[in-house]
C-alpha positions as CSV (number, residue, x, y, z in Angstrom):
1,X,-193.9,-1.0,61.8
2,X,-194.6,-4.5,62.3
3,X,-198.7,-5.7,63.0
4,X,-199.7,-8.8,65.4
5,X,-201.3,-11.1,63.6
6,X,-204.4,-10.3,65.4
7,X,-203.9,-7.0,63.0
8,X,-203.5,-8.9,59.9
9,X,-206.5,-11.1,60.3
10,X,-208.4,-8.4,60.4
11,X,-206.7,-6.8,57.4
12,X,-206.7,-10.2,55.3
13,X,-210.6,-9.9,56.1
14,X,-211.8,-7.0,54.7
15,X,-209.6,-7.6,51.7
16,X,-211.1,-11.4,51.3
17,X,-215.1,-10.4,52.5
18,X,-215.4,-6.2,50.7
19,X,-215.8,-6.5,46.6
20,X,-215.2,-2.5,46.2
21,X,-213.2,0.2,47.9
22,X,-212.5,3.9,46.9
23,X,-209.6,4.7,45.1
24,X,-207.8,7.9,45.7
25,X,-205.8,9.6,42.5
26,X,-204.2,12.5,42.1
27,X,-205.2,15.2,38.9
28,X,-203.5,18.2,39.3
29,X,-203.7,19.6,43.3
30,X,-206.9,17.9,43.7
31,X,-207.5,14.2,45.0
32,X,-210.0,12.1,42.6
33,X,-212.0,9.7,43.8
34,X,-213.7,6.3,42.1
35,X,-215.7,3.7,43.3
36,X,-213.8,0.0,42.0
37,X,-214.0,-3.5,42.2
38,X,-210.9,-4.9,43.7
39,X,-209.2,-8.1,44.6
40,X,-206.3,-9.0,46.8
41,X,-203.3,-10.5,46.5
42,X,-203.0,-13.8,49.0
43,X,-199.9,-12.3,51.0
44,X,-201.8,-8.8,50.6
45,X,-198.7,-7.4,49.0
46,X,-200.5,-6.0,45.8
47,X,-204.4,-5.0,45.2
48,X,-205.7,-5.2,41.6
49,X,-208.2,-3.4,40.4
50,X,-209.8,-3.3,35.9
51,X,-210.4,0.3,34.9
52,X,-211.2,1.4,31.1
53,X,-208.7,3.7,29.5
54,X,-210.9,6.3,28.6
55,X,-211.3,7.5,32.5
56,X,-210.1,10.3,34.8
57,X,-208.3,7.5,36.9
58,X,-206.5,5.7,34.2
59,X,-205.2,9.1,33.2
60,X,-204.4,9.9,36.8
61,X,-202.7,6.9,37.1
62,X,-200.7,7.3,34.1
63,X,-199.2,10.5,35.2
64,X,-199.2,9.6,38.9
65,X,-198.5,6.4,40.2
66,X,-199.2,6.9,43.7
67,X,-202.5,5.5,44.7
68,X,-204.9,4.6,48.0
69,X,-207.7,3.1,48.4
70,X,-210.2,2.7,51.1
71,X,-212.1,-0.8,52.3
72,X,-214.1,-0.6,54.8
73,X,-216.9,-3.1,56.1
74,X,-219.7,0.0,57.4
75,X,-223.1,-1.0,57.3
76,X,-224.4,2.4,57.8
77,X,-225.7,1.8,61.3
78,X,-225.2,3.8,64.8
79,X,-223.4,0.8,65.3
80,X,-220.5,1.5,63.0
81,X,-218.6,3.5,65.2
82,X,-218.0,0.6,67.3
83,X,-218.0,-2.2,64.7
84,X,-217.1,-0.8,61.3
85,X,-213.2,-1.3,60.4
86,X,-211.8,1.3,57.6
87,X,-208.5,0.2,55.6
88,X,-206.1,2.7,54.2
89,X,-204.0,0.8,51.2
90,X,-201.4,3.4,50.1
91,X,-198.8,2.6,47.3
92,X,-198.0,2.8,44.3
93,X,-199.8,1.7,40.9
94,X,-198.8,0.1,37.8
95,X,-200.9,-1.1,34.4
96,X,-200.0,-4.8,34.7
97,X,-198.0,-6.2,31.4
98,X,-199.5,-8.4,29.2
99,X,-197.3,-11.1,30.3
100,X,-198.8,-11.3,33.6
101,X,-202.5,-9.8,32.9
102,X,-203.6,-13.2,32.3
103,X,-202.7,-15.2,35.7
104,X,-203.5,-11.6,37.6
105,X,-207.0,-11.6,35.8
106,X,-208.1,-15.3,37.3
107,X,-207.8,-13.7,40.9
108,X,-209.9,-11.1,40.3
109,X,-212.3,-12.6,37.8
110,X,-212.6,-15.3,40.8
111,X,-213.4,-12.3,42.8
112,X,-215.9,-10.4,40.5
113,X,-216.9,-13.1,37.6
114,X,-219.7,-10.8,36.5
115,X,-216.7,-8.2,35.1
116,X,-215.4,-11.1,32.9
117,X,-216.3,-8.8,29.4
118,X,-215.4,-5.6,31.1
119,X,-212.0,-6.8,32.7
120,X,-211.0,-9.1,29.0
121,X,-211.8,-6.0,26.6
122,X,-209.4,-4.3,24.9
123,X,-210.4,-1.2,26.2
124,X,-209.9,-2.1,29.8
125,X,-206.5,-1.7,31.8
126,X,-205.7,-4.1,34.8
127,X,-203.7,-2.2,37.2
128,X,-201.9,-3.6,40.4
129,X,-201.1,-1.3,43.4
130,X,-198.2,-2.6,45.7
131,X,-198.8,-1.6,49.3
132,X,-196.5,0.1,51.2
133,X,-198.2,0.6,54.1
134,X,-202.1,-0.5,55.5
135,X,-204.0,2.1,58.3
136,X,-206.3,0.2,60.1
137,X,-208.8,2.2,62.0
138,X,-211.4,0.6,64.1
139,X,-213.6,0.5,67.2
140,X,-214.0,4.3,66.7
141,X,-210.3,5.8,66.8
142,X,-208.0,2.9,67.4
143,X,-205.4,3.0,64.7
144,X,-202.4,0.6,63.6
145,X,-200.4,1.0,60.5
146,X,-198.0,-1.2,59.0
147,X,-196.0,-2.5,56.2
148,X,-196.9,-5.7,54.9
């Protein structure tokens, strides 16, 4: 599954221009979904995302690594189904050690400076998912997948 760089450009767009995508966790049999700020890796090989401990997600995660989350650009327009490009991240996610949280955190924090206190507190896990595979849908049904 390799993508034309046409493909990636529009990939390494959403992930530069969208601040938030959906995250998809697992809790029990039923998918669990969250609303979180997010920042990309440059090579787009890992997404990064702070969460507080005391959440369904973080609990999810704990028990589940596997992870997805959506990025999309909509505008909530007719003209969506035409324009609008969805991305499907799916891998797996880890709470990042604290010998790395600090170098992760300025890439984010560059990304969403506002969550500084939220993203520093002790009560906050930063969590990295490495992508396995993108789904990039667009221009109403067009779809290409790939590993980065």
């Amino acid at each position: 599954m390799k993508a034309n760089a046409a493909i990636k450009a529009v990939v390494k767009e959403l992930l530069e221009t969208q601040k938030f995508g959906v995250l998809a966790t697992r809790t029990g049999e039923s998918p669990h979904l969250n609303l979180v700020a997010l920042a990309a890796a440059p090579d787009m090989s890992r997404i990064f995302f702070a969460t507080a401990r005391a959440t369904s997600k973080y609990a999810n995660l704990r028990a589940d690594g596997r992870a997805a989350v959506l990025v999309d650009n909509r505008s909530n327009r007719d003209a969506d189904l035409e324009k609008a490009a969805a991305l499907n991240v799916i891998g797996e996610a880890r709470e990042v050690g604290d010998d790395e949280r600090e170098s992760l955190l300025g890439l984010f924090l560059g990304k969403h400076p506002s969550l500084t206190d939220f993203a520093r507190s002790p009560e906050t896990a930063f969590f990295e998912i490495k992508v396995g595979k993108f789904i990039l849908v667009r221009e109403f049904g067009r779809v290409d997948a790939f590993e980065p």
